[in-house]
N, C-alpha and C positions, 0 to 999 in steps of 0.2 A: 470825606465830608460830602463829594459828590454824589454818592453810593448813597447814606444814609440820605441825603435828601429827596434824590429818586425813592429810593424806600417809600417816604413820607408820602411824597407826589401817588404812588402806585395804591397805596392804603384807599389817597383820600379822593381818587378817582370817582366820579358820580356815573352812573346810582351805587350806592357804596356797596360793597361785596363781601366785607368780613362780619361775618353772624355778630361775631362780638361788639362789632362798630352797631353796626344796624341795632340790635338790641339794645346798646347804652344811649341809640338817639331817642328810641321807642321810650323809653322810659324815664329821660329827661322830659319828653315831652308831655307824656302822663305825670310827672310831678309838676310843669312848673305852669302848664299851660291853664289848668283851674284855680290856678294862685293868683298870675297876671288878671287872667279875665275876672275874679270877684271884685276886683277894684273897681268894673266899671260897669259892675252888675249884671254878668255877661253868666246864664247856666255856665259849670263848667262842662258838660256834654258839645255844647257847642262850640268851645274851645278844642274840643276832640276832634269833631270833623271839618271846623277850621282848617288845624293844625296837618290833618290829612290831604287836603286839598293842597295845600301849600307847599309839602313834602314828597306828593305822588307823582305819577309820570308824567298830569296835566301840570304840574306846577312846577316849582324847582328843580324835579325829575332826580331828588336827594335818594329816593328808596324805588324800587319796582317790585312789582305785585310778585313776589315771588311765589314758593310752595310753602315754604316757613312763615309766610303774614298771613297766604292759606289757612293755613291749621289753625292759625290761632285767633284769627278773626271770624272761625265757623266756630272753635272753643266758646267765643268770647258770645257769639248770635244763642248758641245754645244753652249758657251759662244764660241768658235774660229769661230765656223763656221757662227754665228750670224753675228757676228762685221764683218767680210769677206763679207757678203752678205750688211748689213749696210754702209760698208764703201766703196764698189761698184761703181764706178762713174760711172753711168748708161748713161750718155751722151757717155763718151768716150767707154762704154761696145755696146752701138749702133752703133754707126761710126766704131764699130772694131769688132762687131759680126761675121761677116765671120772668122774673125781672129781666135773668142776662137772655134771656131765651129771646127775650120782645125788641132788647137794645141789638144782641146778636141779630135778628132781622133786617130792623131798619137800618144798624150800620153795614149790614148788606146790599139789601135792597134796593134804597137812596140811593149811593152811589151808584152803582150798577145803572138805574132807572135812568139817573140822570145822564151817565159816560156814555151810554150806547149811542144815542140818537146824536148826540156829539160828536160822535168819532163818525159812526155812520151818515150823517145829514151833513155836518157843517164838515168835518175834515175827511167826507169821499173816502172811507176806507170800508174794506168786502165785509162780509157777515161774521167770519173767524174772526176778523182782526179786530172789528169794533167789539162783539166779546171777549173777547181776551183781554184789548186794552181797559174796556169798563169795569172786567170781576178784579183788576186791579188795585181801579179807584174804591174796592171795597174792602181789600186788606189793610192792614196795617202791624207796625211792628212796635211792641213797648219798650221803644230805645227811651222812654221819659220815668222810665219806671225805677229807676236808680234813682231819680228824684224826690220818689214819693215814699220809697225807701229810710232814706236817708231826714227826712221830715216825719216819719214817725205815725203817718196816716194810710198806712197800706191796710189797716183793717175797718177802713172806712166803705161804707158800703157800696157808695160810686166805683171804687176801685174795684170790687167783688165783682159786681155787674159788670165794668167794663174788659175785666180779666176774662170774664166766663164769655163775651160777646167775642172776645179776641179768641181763642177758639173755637167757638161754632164760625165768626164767620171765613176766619184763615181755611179751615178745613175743609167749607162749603167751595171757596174760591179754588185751592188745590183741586179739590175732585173736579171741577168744571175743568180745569186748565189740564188734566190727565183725557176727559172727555173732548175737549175740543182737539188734542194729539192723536189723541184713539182716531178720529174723525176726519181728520187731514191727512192721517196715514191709512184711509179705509178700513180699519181696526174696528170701528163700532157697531159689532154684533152681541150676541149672547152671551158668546164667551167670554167677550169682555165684561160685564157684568157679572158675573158669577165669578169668575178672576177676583175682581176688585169685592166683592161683596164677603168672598170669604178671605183671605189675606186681611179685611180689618177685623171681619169676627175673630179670628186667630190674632192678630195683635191686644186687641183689646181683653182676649181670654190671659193671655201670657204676661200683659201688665196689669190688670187689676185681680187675676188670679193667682198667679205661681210667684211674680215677686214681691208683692208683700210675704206672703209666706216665708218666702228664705230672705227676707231681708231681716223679717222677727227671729227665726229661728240663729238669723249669724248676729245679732245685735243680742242676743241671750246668751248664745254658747262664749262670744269674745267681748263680755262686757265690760274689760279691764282695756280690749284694745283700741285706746282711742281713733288714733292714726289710720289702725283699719279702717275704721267705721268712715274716714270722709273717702279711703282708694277706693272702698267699697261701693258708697252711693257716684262717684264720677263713673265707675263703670259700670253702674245702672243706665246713668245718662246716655253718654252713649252707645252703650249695647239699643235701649232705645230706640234712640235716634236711629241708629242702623233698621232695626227692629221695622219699623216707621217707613222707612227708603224703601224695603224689601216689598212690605202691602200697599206703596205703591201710592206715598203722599210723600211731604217733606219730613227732613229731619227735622225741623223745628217742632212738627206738632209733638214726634217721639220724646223731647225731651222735657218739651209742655206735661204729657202723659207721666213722664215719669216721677213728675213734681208732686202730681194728683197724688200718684200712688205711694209714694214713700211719706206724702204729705201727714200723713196720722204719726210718722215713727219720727218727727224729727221736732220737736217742740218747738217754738217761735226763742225761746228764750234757752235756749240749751248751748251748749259748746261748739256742737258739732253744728247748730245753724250758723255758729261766729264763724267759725271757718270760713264755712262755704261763702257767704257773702262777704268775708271780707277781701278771701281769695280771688274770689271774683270780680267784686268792685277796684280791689288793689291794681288787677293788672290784666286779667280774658277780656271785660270786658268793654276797660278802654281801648285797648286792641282791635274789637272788633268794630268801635265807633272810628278811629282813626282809619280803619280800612274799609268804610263804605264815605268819608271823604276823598281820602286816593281813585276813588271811581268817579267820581264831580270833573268835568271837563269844563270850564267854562268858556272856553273857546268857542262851544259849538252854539254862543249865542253870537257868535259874530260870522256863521257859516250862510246867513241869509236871513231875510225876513220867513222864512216858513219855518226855521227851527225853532225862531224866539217867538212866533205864534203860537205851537205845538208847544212847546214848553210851558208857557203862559197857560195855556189852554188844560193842560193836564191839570196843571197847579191849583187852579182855581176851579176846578170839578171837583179837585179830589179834596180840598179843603170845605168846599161848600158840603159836598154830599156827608161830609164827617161833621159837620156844624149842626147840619138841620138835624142827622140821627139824636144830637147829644141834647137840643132843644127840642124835640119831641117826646123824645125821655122823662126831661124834665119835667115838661109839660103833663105828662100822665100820669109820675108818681110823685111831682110835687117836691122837686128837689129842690135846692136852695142855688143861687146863682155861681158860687164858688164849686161847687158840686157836678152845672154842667161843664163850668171850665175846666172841672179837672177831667174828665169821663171826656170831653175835645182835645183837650191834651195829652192823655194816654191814647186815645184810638187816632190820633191827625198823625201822627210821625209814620213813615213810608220807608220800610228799607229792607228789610228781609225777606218776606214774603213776596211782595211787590219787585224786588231783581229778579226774585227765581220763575216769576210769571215772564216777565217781561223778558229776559236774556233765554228763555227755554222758548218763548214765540218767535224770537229774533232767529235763534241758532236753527230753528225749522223753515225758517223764511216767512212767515205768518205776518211774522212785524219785520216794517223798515228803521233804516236807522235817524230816521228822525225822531220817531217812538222810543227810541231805546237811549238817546242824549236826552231828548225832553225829560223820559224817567228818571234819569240821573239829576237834572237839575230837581225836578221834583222832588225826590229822596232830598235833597239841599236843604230846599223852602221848607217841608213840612217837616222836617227834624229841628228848625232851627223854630217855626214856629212854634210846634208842641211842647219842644222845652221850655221856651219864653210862658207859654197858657200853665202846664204844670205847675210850676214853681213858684207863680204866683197863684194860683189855683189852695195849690199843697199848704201857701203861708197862708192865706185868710181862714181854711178847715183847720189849721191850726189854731190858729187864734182865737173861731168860735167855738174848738172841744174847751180850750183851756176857761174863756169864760160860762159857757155853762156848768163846767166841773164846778167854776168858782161861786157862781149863782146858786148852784142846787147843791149845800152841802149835805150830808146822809146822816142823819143823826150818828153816833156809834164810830161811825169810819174814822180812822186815822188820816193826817195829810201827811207827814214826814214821818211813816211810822222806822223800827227798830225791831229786828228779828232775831234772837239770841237763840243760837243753836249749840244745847249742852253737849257732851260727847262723852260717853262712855267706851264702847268700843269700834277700833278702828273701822272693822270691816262691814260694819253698814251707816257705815255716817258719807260713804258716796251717792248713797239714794237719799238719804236725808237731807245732805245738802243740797243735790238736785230739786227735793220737795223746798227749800226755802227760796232756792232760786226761782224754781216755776210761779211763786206765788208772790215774792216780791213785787212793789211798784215799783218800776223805773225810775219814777221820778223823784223818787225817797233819798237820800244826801245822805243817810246812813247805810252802813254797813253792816251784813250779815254779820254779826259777832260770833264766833264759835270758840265754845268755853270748854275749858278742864280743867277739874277741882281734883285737888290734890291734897292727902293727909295729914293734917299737923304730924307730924314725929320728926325724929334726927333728919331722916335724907328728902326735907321739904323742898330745900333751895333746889337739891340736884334731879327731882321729882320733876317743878317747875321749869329746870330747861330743857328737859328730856320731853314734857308735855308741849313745850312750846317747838321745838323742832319736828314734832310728829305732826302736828299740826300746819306749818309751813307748806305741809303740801298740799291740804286741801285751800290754801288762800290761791295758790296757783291755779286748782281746776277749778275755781269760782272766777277767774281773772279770764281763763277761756270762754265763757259766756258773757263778759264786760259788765261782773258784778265784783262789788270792792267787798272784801271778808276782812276782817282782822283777828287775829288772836287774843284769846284773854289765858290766863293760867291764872290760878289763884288758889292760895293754903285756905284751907278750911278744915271743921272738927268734921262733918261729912259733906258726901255730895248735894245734898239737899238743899243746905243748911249755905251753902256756896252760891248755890243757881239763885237762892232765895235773894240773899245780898245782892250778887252782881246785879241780875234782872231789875234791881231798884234803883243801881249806883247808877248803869246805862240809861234807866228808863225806858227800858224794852217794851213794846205793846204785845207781843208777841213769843210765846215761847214753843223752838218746836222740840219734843222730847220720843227720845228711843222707847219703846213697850216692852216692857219687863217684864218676865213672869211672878207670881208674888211666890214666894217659896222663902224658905228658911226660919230657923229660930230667932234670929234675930229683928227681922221684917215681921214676925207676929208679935212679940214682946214690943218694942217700940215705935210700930205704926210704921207705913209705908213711904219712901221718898215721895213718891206722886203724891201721897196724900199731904207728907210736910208742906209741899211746894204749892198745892191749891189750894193749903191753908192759913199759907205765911203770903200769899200773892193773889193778886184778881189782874193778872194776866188773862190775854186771851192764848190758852194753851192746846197743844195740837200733841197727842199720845199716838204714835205712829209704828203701825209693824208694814214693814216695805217688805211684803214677800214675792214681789217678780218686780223687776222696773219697767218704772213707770209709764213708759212709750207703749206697754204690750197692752194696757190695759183695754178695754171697750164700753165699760159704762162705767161712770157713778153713781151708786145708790146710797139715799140717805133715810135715816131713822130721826124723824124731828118729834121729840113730845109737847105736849102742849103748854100755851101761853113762853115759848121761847121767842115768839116775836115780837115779847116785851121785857127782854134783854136788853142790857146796854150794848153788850157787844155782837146782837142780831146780825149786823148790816157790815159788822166786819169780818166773822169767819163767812158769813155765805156769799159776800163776792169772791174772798179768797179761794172758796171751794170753787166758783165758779170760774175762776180767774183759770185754777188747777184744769177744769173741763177743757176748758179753750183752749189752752197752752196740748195740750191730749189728743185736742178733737174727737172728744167725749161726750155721749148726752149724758143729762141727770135726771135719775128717776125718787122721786121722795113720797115716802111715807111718812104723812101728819095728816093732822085734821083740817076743816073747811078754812079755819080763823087763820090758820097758818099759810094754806095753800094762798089764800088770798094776799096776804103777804109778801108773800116770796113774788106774786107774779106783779103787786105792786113796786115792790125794791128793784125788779129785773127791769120791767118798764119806764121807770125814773130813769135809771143807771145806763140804759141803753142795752144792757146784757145779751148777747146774741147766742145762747146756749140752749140748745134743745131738749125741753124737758118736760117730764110725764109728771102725774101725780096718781098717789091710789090710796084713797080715806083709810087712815090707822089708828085706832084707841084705846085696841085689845094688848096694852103693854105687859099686862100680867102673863100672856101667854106669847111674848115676846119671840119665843123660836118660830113659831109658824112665818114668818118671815125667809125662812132656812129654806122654804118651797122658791121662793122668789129671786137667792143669790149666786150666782155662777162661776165659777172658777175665774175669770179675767174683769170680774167687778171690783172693784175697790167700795169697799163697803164703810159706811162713816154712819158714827153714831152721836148724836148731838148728846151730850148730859148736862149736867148741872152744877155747882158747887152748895153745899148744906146750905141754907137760906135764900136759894135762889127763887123766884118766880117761879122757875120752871122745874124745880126738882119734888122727886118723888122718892122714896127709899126705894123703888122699884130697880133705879138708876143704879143703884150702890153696886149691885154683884151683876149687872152685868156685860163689863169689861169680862170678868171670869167667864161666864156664858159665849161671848164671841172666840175667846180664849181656843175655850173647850168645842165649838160647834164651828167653828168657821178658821180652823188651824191654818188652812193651805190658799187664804186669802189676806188680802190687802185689806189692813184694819186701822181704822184710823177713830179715835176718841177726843172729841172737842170739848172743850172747857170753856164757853162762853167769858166773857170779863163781864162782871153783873153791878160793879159800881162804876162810875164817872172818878178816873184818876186822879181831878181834882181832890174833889170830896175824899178820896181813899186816903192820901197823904196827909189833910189838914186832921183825917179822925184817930190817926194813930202816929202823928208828931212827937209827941212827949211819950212814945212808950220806948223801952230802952231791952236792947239785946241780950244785955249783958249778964244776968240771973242766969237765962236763958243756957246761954255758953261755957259760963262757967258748971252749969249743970251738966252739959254734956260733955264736957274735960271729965270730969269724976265719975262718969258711967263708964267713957271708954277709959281708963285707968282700971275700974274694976272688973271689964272687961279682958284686959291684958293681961291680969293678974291672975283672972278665971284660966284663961286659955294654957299658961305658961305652968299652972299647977297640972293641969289634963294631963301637958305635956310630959310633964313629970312623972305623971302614975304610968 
């Protein structure tokens, strides 16, 4: 008994030493400590580096910094900076580049302007030292960025600008703090310059050149591999990040960098982004907030009055100088007050960048260690403050998207719409469903429904479970991107005549359908599925040939004819398309006339639409292929039509699906089918009409059908 309880005694010795202990505290602590702290409205990030403090060597002394919190709290620094670079809206980052360029500045400058004469006038420290400590006060790290994540406004423009500011001004500050070492170790000559000048041309060729390339090229050849696809992108990350250390800055910007770059191939809404962010939110990246608390001393405010000066003093430079950048901002493009709190909030938190200045000036002797406690406590304050600005920040831009959504409704637009995804064959209903996922709203409470009709004859029942079990798998890979699917299976006399019903029974706004070729005796004698389905429905429907996936692509080009912007369902396929750009980071180029052009930049302007797009006046629909000059092999090419009685239809319309068919085989084709009534109105005008003539009509073809076939058979 003595034995075992020495045992126990030897386990539970502090700071604990068995991986397995240590690890089951770690992640106790990541589950319960944002539980506790929501009850008294505490961020849970802050409960992170709470929790670290309380646990590290300055506190409890429960864990020490070992090699293993190492790894996983550099994991966990590079995992933020990833997803930030990832989640990037690089349309709205173009359209508003001047923006981050100008906040990138003054959250430079400011602080810096303000820290020198600081450190240098009032706290007497040499010329290195007050630079170094003030390009400091100019960094900053988006530990509040899982906040803003998590609230659903990461594609708000503030965030774009202060994303794009966090890398110019981190990378400004790094290159100073390589120059002020260059300069202390007499190092700063020529060669150092041309050193440093070419190592980043050469990083910067090898991440925005050579790995996109083989990231398309391995995300084409292994598009079945999913699992590959997240081993893959981590060891982009940190090859990177390495990549990054070598030319002679931090790994954080490497991984920043490699967000940029893989940023076009990974869609906001895809699988592979659920992973990543859930993997990382789940567990790197509390990791790394718990392990920049364990650095938090707070003792060393009781080491003297010049520590709790110094401390004080950082704190409230590095806050202020981050305050006036995000009100200056404001100030010039007219932001809203929630907007600068949030753009304060993301750029005030101190912890990544800000150690590795600080601990690399220290370990050279540059800085003392009153610098280097004061920093720590600072990392403290401004993580605990940014989190607190964020998240009330994040809630009020929440509140004002959801009321103006609710203010300005869009004619056409659906709110809770319903997307019925038919299925024919198995092996391309994975890009199809992809295409219903990218285009989904989030906030729709319906499920992607994906249907298969199945034969009236003997083996219906067993038809139906066999349809519904093949099916079962794509509910799973729609669950990997946190979209709800369900199955439908259902007997019908054909497929048409199936999609027609269910589509009414669901109430689907939306139908998206595989592209067919028209061929056969049968399909010319009784008319075409597609055509049953846009005759028996005023769906808005989407005719889709997915000939590469979808991540590869690079523009969307569309064919709009005229008076389509007096559709009912105008304002529903062309955000959807636009929805599709974004999700791509894609521009759109369109072909229509002035009336429409105008249109489209009104509907984009209401809507807030931040997609990059061209136009080029088109009328000549009669000689419709000349357009053939204008499409390239990685377009995805969409052509708007019509249904017979529409506004916007011409018999022009009619043949040429077959036309794109035939001229544009080895491209991405997509045929839109506007909805041209008000769903109201379409139900109450065909209530009293009855199917059943109908049905019973088509039991007695295919009978005669049968009987056709079975005599052939015969002779």
């Amino acid at each position: 008994m003595n034995e075992v309880f020495a045992h126990l005694l030897h386990e539970f010795e502090l700071p604990l030493k068995s991986p397995v202990l240590v690890f089951s505290l770690i992640l106790f602590i990541i589950l319960l400590s944002p539980i506790l702290l929501r009850k008294i409205n505490i961020p849970g990030i802050i409960g992170l580096i709470i929790a670290g403090v309380i646990i590290g060597p300055h506190g409890l002394f429960l864990l020490e910094k070992n090699s293993a919190i190492d790894l996983f709290s550099t994991i966990g620094l590079l995992y933020i900076m990833f997803i930030a670079g990832l989640e990037l809206d690089l349309n709205e980052f173009k359209s508003h580049r001047n923006k981050s360029f100008l906040f990138g500045f003054f959250t430079f400058i400011i602080p810096l302007g303000i820290g020198f004469p600081v450190c240098h006038y009032l706290l007497n420290y040499d010329l290195n030292a007050s630079i170094l400590t003030a390009s400091m006060f100019a960094t900053h790290t988006l530990v509040a960025y899982p906040i803003v994540s998590k609230f659903g406004v990461s594609k708000n423009q503030a965030v774009a600008i202060t994303v794009g500011g966090t890398i110019l001004t981190d990378t400004a500050v790094l290159i100073i703090l390589a120059v002020i070492m260059g300069n202390s170790q007499g190092n700063l000559n020529q060669e150092f310059w041309i050193r440093m000048g070419l190592s980043l041309a050469i990083f910067t060729a090898i991440m925005f050149i050579v790995i996109p390339r083989i990231a398309k090229w391995f995300f084409r050849k292994l598009e079945s591999e999913k699992h590959s696809h997240y081993i893959f992108v981590l060891s982009v990350v940190f090859f990177a990040a390495f990549l990054a250390e070598v030319a002679g800055v931090e790994a954080i910007i490497g991984a920043f960098v490699a967000g940029l770059a893989l940023n076009r191939l990974i869609p906001h809404s895809s699988a592979l982004m659920n992973r990543i962010e859930f993997i990382g939110n789940s567990l790197f990246i509390p990791f790394f907030l718990i392990s920049v608390g364990m650095l938090v001393d707070v003792r060393v405010l009781l080491n003297g009055p010049m520590a709790l000066i110094i401390a004080g003093t950082l704190s409230v430079v590095a806050l202020t100088g981050k305050w006036l950048a995000a009100w200056l901002t404001q100030l010039i493009f007219r932001f809203s007050g929630a907007q600068r709190q949030l753009i304060f909030g993301l750029s005030g938190a101190h912890a990544a960048a800000t150690l590795a200045v600080i601990l690399v000036g220290y370990r050279a002797g540059i800085l003392d260690e009153n610098i280097l406690n004061g920093t720590i406590i600072l990392i403290l304050i401004t993580c605990v403050v940014a989190s607190f600005a964020t998240e009330r920040a994040a809630k009020k831009i929440l509140v004002e998207t959801e009321n103006d959504s609710n203010g300005n409704a869009i004619p056409g637009a659906v709110q809770n719409e319903h997307i019925l995804l038919p299925i024919s064959e198995l092996a391309s209903m994975e890009k199809l469903l992809d295409f219903a996922i990218y285009i989904k709203d989030k906030k729709s409470a319906n499920p992607v429904s994906i249907l298969s009709v199945v034969s009236d004859n003997n083996e219906a029942e067993m038809n139906v479970l066999k349809a519904k079990n093949k099916l079962e798998e794509f509910v799973k890979m729609a669950s990997g991107s946190e979209t709800k699917a369900n199955v439908i299976a259902t007997i019908d006399h054909n497929t048409a005549s199936g999609i027609t019903r269910i589509s009414k029974e669901i109430m689907a706004d939306i139908i998206v359908l595989e592209w067919h070729k028209r061929s056969g005796f049968i399909d010319k004698l009784f008319g075409e599925q597609l055509d049953t389905i846009l005759n028996n429905t005023d769906k808005t429907t989407y005719v889709c040939h997915l000939a590469k996936p979808l991540v590869l692509h690079k523009r969307m080009v569309l064919a709009i004819p005229s008076l389509a912007e007096h559709e009912n369902g105008f304002s529903l396929w062309l955000l959807k398309l636009a929805k599709l750009a974004q999700e791509l980071s894609i521009p759109m180029h369109l072909f229509c006339n002035e009336a429409t052009e105008k249109a489209v930049k009104k509907l984009f302007s209401r809507t807030k639409t931040a997609v990059p797009n061209s136009y080029t006046q088109f009328n000549d629909w009669d000689d419709f292929l000349i357009l053939s000059r204008e499409i390239h092999d990685y377009d995805i090419f969409v052509l708007i039509s019509a249904r017979k009685g529409a506004t916007s239809y011409t018999s022009v319309l009619e043949n040429l699906p077959k036309k794109l068919e035939k001229h544009f085989a080895s491209n991405t084709r997509i045929v839109v089918y506007p909805q041209q009534f008000d769903n109201s109105l379409l139900a109450e005008a065909y209530h009293d009409i009855s199917t059943e003539p109908i049905s019973k009509g088509i039991e007695v073809v295919q009978k005669i059908g049968k009987e056709i076939g079975s005599l052939l058979k015969k002779q």
